[in-house]
C-alpha positions in Angstrom: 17.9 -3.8 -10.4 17.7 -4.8 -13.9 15.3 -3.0 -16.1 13.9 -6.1 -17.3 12.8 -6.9 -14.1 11.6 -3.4 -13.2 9.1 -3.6 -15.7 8.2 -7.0 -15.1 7.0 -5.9 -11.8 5.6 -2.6 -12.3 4.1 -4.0 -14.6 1.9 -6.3 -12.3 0.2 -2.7 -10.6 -1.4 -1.8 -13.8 -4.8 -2.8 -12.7 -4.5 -2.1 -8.8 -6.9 0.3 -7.5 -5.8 2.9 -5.2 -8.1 2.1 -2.4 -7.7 -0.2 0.2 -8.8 -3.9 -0.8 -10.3 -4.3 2.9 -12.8 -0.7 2.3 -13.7 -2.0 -1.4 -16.8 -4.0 -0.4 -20.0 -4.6 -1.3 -21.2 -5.5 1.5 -20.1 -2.1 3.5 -22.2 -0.6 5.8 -24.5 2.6 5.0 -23.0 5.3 7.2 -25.3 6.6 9.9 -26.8 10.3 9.7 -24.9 12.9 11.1 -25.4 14.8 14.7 -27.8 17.6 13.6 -28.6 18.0 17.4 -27.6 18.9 20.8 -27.2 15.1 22.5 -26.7 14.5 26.1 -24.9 11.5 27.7 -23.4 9.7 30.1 -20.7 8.3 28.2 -19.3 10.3 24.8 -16.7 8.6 22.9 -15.0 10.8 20.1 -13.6 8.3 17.2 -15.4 5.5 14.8 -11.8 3.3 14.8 -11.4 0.4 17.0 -10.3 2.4 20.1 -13.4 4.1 20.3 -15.9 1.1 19.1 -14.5 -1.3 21.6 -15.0 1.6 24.4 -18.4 2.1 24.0 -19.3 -1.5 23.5 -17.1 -2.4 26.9 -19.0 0.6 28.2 -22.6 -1.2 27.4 -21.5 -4.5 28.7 -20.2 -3.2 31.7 -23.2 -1.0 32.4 -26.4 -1.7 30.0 -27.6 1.3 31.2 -25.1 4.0 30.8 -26.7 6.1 27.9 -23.1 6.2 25.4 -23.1 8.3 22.2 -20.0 8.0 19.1 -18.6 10.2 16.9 -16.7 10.1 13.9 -15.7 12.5 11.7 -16.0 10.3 8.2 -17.4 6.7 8.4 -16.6 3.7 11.1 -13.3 2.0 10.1 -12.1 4.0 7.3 -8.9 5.2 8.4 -6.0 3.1 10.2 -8.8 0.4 10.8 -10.1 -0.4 7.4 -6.6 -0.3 6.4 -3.7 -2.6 7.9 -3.1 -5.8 7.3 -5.2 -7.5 9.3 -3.1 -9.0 11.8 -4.6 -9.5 15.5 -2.0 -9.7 17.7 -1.8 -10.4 21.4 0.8 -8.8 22.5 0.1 -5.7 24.2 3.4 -4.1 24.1 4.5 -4.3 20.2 6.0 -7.8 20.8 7.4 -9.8 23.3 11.0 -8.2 22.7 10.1 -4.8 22.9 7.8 -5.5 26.0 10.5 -7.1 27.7 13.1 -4.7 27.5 10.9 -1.7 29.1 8.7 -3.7 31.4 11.0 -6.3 32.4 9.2 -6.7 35.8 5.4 -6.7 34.4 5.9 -8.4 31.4 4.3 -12.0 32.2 1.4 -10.1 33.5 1.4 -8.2 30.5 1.8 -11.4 28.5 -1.5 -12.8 30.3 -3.7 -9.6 29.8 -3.1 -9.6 26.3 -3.7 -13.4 26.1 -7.1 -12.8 28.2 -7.4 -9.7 25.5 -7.4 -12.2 22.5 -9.3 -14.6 24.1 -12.0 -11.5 24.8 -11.9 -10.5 21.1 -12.7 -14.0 19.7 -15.2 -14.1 22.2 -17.0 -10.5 21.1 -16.5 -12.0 17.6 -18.6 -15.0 18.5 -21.3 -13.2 20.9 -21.7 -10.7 18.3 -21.8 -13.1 15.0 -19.1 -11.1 13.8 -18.6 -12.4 10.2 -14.7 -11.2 9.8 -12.8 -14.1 9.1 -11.3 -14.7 12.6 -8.2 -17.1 11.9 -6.4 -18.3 15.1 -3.3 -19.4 12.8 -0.6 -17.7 14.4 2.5 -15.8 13.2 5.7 -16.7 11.5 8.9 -14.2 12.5 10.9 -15.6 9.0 14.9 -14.6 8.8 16.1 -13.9 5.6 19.4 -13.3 5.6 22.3 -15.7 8.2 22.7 -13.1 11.2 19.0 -12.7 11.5 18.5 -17.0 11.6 21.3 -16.7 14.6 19.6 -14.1 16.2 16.1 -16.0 16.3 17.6 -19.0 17.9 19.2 -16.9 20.3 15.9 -14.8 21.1 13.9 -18.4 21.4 16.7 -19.7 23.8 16.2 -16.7 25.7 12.4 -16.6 25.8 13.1 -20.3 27.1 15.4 -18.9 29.9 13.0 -16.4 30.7 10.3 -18.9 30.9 8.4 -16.8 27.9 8.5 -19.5 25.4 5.1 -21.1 25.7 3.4 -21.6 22.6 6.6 -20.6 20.4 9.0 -22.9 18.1 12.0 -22.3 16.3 12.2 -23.6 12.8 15.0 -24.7 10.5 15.3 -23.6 7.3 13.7 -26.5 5.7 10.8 -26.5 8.6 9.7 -23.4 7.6 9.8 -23.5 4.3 7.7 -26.8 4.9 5.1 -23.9 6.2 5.6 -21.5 3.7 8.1 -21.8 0.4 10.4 -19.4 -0.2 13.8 -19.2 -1.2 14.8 -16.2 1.3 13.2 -18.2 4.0 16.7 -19.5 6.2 14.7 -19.6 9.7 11.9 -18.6 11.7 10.0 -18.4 15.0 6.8 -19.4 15.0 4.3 -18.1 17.5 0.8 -20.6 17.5 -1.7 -19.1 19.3 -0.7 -15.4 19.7 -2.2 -14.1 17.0 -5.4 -14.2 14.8 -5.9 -12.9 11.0 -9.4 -11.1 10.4 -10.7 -8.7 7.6 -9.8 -5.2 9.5 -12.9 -3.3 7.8 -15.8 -6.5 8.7 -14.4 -6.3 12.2 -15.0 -2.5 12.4 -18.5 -2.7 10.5 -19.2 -5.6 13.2 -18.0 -3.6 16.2 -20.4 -0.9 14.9 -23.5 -3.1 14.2 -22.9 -4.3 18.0 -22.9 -0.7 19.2 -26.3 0.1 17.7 -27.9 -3.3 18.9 -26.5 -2.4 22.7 -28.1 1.0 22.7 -25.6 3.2 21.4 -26.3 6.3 19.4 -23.2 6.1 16.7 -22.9 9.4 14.2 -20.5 9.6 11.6 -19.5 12.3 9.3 -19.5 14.0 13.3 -16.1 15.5 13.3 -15.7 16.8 17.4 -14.1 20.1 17.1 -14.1 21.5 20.5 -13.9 20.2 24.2 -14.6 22.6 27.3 -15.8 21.8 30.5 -19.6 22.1 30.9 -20.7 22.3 34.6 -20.3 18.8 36.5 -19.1 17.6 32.8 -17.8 18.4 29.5 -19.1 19.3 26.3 -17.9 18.7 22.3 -18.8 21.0 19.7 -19.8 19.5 16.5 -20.5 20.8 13.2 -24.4 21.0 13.0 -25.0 20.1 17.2 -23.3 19.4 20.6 -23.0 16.4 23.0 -23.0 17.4 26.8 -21.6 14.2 28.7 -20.8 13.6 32.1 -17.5 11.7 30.9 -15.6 11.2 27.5 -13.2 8.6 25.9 -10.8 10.0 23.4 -10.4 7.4 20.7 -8.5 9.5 17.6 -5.7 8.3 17.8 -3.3 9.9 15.4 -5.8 12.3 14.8 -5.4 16.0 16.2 -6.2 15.4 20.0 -8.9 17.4 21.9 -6.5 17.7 24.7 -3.3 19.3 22.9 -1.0 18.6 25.0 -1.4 15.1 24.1 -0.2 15.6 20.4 3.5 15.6 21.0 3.2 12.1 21.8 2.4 10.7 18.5 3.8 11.2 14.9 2.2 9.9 11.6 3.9 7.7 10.4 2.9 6.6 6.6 2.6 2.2 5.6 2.1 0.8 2.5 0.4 -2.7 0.9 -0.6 -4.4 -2.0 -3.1 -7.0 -2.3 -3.1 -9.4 -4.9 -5.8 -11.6 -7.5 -7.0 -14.5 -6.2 -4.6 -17.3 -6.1 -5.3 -20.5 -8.3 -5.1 -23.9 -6.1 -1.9 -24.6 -8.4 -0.4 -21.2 -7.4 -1.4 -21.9 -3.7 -0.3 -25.1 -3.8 3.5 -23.6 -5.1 4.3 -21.8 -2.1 2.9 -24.6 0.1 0.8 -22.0 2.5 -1.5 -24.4 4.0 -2.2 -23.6 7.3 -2.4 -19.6 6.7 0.0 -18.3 9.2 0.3 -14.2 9.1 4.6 -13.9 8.6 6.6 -10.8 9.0 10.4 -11.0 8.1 13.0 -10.0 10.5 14.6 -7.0 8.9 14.4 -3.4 10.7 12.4 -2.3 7.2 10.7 -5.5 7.5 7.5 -6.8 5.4 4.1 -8.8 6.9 2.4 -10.9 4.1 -0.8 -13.3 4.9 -3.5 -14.9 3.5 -7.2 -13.5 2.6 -10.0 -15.9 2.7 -10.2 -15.4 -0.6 -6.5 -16.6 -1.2 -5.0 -13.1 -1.8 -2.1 -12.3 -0.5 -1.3 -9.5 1.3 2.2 -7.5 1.2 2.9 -4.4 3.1 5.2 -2.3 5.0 9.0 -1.7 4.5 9.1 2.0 4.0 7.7 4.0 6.6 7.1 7.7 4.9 6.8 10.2 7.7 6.3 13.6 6.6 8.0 17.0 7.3 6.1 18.6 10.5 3.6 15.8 11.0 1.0 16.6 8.2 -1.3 14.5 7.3 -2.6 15.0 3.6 -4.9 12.2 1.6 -2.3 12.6 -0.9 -0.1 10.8 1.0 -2.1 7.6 1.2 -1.1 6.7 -2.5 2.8 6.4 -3.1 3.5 4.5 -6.4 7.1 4.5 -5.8 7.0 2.7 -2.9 4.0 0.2 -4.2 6.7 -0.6 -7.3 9.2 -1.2 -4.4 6.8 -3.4 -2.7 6.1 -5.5 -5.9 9.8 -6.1 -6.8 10.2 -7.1 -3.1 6.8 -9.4 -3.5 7.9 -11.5 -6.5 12.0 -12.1 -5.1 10.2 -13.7 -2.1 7.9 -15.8 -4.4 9.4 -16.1 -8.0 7.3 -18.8 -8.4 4.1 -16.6 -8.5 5.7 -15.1 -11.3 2.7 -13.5 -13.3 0.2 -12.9 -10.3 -1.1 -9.6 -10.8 -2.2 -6.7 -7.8 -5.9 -5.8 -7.8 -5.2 -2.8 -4.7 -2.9 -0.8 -3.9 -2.8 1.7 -0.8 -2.0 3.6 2.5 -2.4 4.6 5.5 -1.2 7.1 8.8 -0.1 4.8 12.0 -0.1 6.6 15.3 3.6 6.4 16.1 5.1 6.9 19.7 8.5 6.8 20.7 7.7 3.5 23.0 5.7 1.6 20.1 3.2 0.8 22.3 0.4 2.5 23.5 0.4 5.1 26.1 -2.9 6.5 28.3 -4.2 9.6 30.4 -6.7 11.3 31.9 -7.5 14.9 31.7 -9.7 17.6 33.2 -9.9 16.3 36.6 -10.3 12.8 35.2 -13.5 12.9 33.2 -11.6 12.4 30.3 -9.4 9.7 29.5 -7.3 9.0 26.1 -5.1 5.8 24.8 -3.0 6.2 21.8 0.4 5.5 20.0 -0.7 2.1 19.1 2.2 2.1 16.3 0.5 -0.7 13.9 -0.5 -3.2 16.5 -3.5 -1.8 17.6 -6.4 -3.9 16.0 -5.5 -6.1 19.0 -4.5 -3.9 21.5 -7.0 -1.1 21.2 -9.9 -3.4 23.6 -6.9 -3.4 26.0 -6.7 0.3 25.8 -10.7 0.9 25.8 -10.7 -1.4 29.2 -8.0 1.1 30.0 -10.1 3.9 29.7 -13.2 2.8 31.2 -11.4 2.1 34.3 -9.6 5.7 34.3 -12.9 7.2 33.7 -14.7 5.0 36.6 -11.7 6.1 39.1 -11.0 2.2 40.0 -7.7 0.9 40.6 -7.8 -2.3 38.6 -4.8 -4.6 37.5 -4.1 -2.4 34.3 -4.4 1.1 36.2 -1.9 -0.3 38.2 1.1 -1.3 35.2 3.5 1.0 34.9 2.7 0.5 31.0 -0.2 2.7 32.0 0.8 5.0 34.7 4.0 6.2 32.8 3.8 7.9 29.4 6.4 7.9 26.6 8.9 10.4 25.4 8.0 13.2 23.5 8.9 13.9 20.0 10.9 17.2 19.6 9.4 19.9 17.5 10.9 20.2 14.2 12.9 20.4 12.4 14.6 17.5 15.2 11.7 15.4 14.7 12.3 15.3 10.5 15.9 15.2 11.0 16.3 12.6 14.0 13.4 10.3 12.1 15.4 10.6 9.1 18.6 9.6 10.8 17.1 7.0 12.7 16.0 5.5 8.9 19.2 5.6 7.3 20.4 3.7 10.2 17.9 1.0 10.3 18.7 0.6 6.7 22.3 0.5 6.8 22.1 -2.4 10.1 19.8 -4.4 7.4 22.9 -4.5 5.3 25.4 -4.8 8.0 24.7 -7.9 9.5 22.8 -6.4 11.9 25.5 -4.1 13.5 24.1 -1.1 15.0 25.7 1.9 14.9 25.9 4.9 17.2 23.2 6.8 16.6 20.9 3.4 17.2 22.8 2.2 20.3 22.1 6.1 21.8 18.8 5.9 21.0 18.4 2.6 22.3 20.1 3.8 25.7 17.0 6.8 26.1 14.4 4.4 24.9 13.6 6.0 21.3 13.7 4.3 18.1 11.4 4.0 15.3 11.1 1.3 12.6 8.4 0.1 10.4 
């Protein structure tokens, strides 16, 4: 890398703020007091994210009377769901590929719950009058280098063997760049109606707002610091008070779980973005971008870029950071190394936005499991349940997961109890230092396929065999 060019693009982060652009608002919501009291309930659902919004709004709409109570420990949305990119996916399995190579057997009813899931979501966003710039646009998988063009044609002809390519088209390199202009663009697979774009943080503010209006009794700055049973129920310990509730939802994803033995399940694994200035029509009109697809390109350390409604663009992810033992430290949600990483990366896709400048720069922890897709469980003779291990596709997912719940918590045997998605749990991570080193190795690999055509070498193909991995 030249250090021309270094500078050039460092250069173009000396006004970003570290903050995430979605959490930067005006228009945020005041948080609500916290719990200074000792609450019952019927329903107690621990965690202001998406998991635990969509439970207790599922919950109200399923029963209007069930008395539900939330808590967060900081605000609504301000941890992995004020944070990603924004990207709405229905797939309920972390794409199509990786669904169909676990769940072989499930996988077109798994296809048509998380259809039904997205359809739900744009409907909530309508009931609601949700104002979080719900996009149906779709996704672009772009291929970037030759072997990764040849293996989208071959995973399209597949999907149309499987009779799992409704909706998707392969394009040329000169039909996608006739969606998007770049110059590393050689090929892609477009997916129309699969996924939606939003603002992350409005949907979360939303979610909350409909909460309230239903009935619920939402209290952040609430961390829950202990669960027990409590006679026919169970009770959470707060700071200042106490909620006794006949059942609870677990919605903390990769946050310390009140049931421990849930927390070998999920590592934290860090992601990065940028979000840049506004776009002028001229610069807009360069990279051709008109009907504001999200993309992601096909690399292992891949990138997803989209469109604000504002005409930013987004660019995130390539280096996953996961720390030594799992901590997780606000430090770590600001790495300028890997934001000057992100810029170069940013302006070789689009040289001809040469100039644009970043306005927010930031990160964030993603519940990782060793499946990439979320797992669920029920503890203390079922009046608790938990989802979790979303692994960066839950702003879709997670309503799939608070169905999930409520069902486990009701004791009914419903379509999704009955997947073996959600009977069967993942692998657990090792302790460390296995977890550091086998992470680590499992990186280096990743990184060294990217480079090699997309040859994967031992240590991949084992991990492959016992159904681990990790990528970002």
């Amino acid at each position: 890398m030249a250090p021309g060019a270094m500078t050039r693009w460092t250069e173009s982060l000396s006004d970003a703020q570290p903050v995430s652009f979605w959490l930067d608002d005006p228009g945020k919501p005041r948080a609500e007091p916290a719990l200074t009291t000792a609450e019952t309930c019927d329903l107690l659902v621990v965690g202001g994210g998406y998991s635990g919004l969509w439970t207790a709004l599922l919950a109200k709409e399923r029963d209007p009377g069930r008395e539900v109570v939330l808590v967060e420990g900081r605000e609504v949305g301000w941890a992995a769901s004020g944070r990603n990119g924004g990207f709405c996916a229905a797939s309920l399995t972390h794409g199509l590929a990786n669904g169909l190579t676990r769940w072989p057997d499930e996988i077109r009813k798994l296809e048509e719950l998380g259809a039904r899931n997205l359809d739900g979501i744009e409907a909530a966003v309508a009931r609601y009058s949700i104002d979080c710039d719900f996009e149906r646009s779709g996704e672009i998988d772009v291929a970037t280098e030759p072997h990764q063009a040849a293996e989208l044609r071959d995973w399209h002809e597949e999907l149309r063997r499987e009779g799992l390519a409704d909706g998707t088209e392969f394009l040329d390199a000169e039909a996608v760049r006739e969606q998007v202009d770049s110059p590393t663009f050689l090929a892609g697979l477009y997916d129309r109606r699969g996924v939606a774009m939003l603002h992350p943080a409005k949907l979360a503010w939303g979610l909350k707002r409909a909460c309230r209006e239903l009935g619920v009794r939402v209290y952040e700055h609430t961390p829950a610091l202990e669960l027990r049973p409590h006679g026919a129920g169970m009770a959470v310990r707060t700071p200042y008070g106490s909620v006794r509730a006949r059942r609870v939802a677990l919605g903390t994803n990769i946050f310390p779980n009140l049931v421990r033995r849930v927390r070998a399940y999920t590592v934290p694994v860090y992601d990065y973005a940028l979000m840049t200035e506004p776009l002028t029509a001229d610069q807009l009109a360069s990279i051709g971008w008109k009907n504001r697809q999200g993309l992601g390109d096909s690399a292992n350390q891949f990138h997803y870029f989209r469109l604000s409604a504002d005409n930013r663009i987004l660019w995130g992810g390539y280096d996953a950071i996961y720390p030594y033992g799992g901590r997780m430290r606000a430090e770590y949600d600001d790495r300028p190394e890997t934001y000057a990483k992100l810029a170069g990366h940013f302006f070789t896709c689009f040289p001809q936005l040469a100039g644009v400048r970043f306005t927010h720069a930031w990160g964030g922890a993603i519940d990782t499991c060793s499946r990439f897709s979320a797992f669920f469980g029920t503890a203390h003779q079922g009046k608790v349940a938990y989802a979790a291990g979303y692994t960066g596709l839950g702003v879709g997912a997670t309503r799939f997961g608070a169905d999930v719940m409520l069902d486990l918590l009701a004791g009914e045997r419903t379509e999704r109890t009955e997947l073996e998605m959600v009977r069967k749990k993942p692998l657990p991570f090792p302790p460390e230092p296995f977890a550091w080193t086998g992470i680590a190795l499992t990186k280096w690999s990743l990184a060294r396929a990217d480079s090699h055509g997309g040859r994967r070498n031992l240590w991949l193909k084992a991990m492959d065999r016992v159904g681990l991995g990790f990528d970002s």
